[in-house]
N, C-alpha and C positions, 0 to 999 in steps of 0.2 A: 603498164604491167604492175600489177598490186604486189606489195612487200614480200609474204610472200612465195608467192614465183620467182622475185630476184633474189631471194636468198637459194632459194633450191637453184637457179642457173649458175648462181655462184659454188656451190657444191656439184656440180656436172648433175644434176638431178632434171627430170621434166617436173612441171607443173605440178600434177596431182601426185604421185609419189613421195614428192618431197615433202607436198602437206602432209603426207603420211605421216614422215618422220617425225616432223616438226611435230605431230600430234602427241605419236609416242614417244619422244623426248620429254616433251611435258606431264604426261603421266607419271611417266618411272620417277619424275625427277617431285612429283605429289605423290606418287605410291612411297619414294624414301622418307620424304616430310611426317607422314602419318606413323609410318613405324618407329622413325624419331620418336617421335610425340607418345606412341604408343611402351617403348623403352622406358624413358624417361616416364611413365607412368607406372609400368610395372616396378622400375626401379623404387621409386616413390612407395609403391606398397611395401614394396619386399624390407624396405628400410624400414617402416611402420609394423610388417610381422614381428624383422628380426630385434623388433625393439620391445613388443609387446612378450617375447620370447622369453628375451634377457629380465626382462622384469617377475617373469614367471618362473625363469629358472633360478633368480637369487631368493627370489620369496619361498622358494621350495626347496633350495639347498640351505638356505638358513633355516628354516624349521626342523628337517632333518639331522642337523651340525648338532640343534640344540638338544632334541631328542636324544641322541647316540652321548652326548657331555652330561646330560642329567643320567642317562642309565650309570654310566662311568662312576659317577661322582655317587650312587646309593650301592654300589661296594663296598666303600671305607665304611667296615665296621660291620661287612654281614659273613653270615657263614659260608662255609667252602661252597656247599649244597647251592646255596643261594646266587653267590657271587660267579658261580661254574655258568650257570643259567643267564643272568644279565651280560655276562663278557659272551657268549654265545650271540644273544641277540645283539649286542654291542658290533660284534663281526661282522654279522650277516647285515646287517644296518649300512655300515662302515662301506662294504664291500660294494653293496648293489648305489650306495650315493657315489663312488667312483664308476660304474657303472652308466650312473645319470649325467655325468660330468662328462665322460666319455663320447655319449650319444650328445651331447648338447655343445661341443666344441664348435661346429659351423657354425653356429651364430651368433658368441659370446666375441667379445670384445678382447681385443691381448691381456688389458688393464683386468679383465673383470675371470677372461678365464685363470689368471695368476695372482690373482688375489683367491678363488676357490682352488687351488691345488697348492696352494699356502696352506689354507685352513685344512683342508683336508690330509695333509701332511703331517699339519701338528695332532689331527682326531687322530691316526696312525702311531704317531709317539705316547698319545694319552692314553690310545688301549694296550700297549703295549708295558709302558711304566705299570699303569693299572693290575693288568694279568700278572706280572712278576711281585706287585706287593698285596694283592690278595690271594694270587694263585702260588705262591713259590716254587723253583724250580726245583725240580727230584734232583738231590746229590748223592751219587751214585759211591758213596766212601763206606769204609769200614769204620766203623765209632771204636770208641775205648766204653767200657759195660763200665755204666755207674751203678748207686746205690740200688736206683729204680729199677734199674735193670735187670737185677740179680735173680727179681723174683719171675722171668722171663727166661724162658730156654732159652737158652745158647744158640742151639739149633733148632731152626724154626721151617726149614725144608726136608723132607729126606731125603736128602742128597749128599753126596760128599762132601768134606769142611769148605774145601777149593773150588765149588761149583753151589755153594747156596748163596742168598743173597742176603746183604745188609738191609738197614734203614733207607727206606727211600721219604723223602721229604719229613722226619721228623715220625713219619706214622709210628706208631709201636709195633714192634715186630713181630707181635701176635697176626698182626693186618698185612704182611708181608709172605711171599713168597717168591718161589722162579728160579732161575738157573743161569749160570755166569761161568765164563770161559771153559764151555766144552767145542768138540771138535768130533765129526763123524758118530752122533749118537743118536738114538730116538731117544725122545723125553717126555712122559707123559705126566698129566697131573689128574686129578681126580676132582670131582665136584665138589667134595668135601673141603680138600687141601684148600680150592680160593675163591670159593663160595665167599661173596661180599670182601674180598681183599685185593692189595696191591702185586699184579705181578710184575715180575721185572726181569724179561730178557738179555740178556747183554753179551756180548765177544764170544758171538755162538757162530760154529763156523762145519758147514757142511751136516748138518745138523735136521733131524725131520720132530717136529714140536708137536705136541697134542695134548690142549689143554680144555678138558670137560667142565662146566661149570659156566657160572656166570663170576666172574671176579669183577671189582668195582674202578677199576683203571687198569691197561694194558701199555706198559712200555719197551719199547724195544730198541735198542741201541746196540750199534757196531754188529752187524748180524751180515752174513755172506753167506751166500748158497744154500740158502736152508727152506724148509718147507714148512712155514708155521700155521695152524689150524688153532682159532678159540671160539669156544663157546660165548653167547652173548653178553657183551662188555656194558655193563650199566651205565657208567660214563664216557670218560673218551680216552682213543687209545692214541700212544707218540711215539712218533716215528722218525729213527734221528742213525743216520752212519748205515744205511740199508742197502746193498746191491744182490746183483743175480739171484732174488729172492721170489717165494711167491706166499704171501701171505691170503688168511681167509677168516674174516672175524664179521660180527654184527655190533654194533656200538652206536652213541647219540653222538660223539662229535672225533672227526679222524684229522687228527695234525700229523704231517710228515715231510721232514727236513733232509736235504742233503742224501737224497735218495737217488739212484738210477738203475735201469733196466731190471725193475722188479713188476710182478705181477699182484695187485690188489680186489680180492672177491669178497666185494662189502654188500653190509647194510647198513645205511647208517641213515638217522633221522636228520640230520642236520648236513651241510653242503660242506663235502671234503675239503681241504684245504692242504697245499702244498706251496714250500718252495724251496728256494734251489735245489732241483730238481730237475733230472732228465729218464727220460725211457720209463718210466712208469703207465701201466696200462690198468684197466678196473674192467670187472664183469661183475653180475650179481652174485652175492653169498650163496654156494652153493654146495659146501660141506653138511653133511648130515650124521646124527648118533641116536641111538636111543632117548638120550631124555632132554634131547635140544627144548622140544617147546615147552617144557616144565620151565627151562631156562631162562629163555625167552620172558616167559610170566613173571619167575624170579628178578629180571631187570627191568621191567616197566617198562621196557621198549614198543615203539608203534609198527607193530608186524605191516600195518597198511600205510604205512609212510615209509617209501625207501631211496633216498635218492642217489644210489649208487655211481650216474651217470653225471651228476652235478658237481661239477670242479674247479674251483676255484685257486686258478696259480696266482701267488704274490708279485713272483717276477715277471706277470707276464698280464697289462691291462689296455695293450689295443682293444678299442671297442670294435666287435664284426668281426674281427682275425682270429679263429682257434689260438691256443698255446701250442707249442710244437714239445712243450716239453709233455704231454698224456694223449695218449689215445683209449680209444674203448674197444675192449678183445672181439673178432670179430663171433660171434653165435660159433659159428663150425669151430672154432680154434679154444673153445675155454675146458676148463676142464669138470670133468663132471664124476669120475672116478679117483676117490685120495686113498684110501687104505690098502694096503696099514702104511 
């Protein structure tokens, strides 16, 4: 009796059956060997991608770092015009290289992905120190009238003493207008009034706004339930202490903080930016007047670049997962009748 056969009568098997087995025992037990081999080969490459990856991704995060550090650093020492422009692309810079970090986490190293959200942390403190010393922040106080001043109206809105606005960031008050702590009023301005100037909303409460013109920055702060409408904003409008609201302006760049459950109907050239932030929702610019596109011209704005739907939340940089703090108004739900 050859081997075997006495191993299959050892197994209760007959003769040829048990060669069966015996055959395919040996198969599967070479079909597992090859996929082994075959593993451990794929592994081998995958190791050699994720290596070739990481070398692609710090050559391309450090070019970018440097980039975004040189715009930074030709600031110091240029004009507002100027320096508005490079912190713009500074951001947007900024933004889409946490973007690249983001999609590039599977294959980076612990060591390598924290050492870039190191660097990338301190680019975030550098544009930030940056913007505050060449952009400063609007201070929203009442000054005491010096010498300079005398030769400057007093009042520089027609409005009432307790609803016109002060200096906002040093501008001269010639360059100033807007309206401060009303309640239940409409309020209009004219083209004239802030044609190339600063407006400045504030502790407006229950309140419907209409502002015609193009003015050269729109700020709005501490605003509740109100229904604000402006004409196209040459630069960029800020947005700070905003609820149950629905705003509706054209602008190059939209900052808005500490906002929720308001409605935004922009155009803006450059990619909105928000944070802390909840309930805020955007549709396209869709207030209309007589001499909008005069406006329009008047601000140098790019009627064919709008990216209304582009949002950028601070507090919010999963890569692939929406923010939960914006959505976009659905078509049937926006609004498309404001007057009066």
């Amino acid at each position: 009796m050859d081997v075997a056969v006495e191993i299959d009568h050892e197994n209760g098997f007959n003769g040829e059956s048990g060669a069966a087995k015996v055959q395919e025992r040996i198969q599967k037990r070479n079909q597992a060997r090859l996929e082994d081999v075959e593993r451990r080969k794929e592994t081998k490459q995958s190791q050699s991608v994720a290596g070739e990856k990481g070398e692609y991704f710090s050559r391309t995060f450090n070019e970018e770092r440097a980039s975004i550090e040189e715009l930074l650093s030709s600031c110091s020492g240029a004009d507002r015009a100027v320096a508005t422009k490079k912190l713009e692309e500074a951001t947007a810079k900024t933004l889409m290289l946490q973007k690249f970090l983001n999609d590039s986490m599977q294959f980076l190293t612990q060591y390598k992905l924290r050492q870039a959200q190191a660097a990338l942390q301190k680019l975030h403190t550098s544009l930030t120190e940056t913007r505050e010393e060449a952009l400063p922040k609007k201070k929203f106080a009442f000054r005491a009238r010096t010498k300079g001043a005398e030769k400057v109206p007093a009042q520089v809105a027609d409005t009432p003493p307790d609803s016109s606005i002060s200096k906002v960031d040093g501008a001269p008050a010639s360059e100033q207008c807007g309206f401060s702590h009303m309640n239940s009023q409409f309020l209009t301005k004219t083209a004239e009034e802030i044609q190339n100037r600063d407006v400045l909303l504030t502790h407006l409460t229950n309140c419907k706004v209409r502002l015609f013109g193009s003015p050269s920055t729109l700020h709005l702060k501490h605003i509740d339930n109100c229904e604000i409408l402006c004409g196209p904003v040459s630069t960029s409008v800020f947005i700070d202490h905003c609820r149950n609201s629905t705003l509706a302006f054209p602008c190059q760049q939209m900052r808005t903080h500490n906002t929720t459950d308001t409605q935004v109907y922009v155009h803006v050239t450059s990619r909105a930016i928000i944070e802390d932030c909840s309930g805020v929702s955007f549709a396209p610019f869709s207030w209309s007047y007589p001499t909008l596109e005069e406006d329009f011209s008047v601000s140098g704005l790019d009627r064919n670049r709008n990216n209304w739907s582009q949002v950028d939340d601070f507090n919010w940089l999963a890569a692939g997962t929406p923010s939960p703090n914006w959505t976009l108004i659905p078509e049937e739900d926006r609004k498309t009748t404001w007057d009066p």
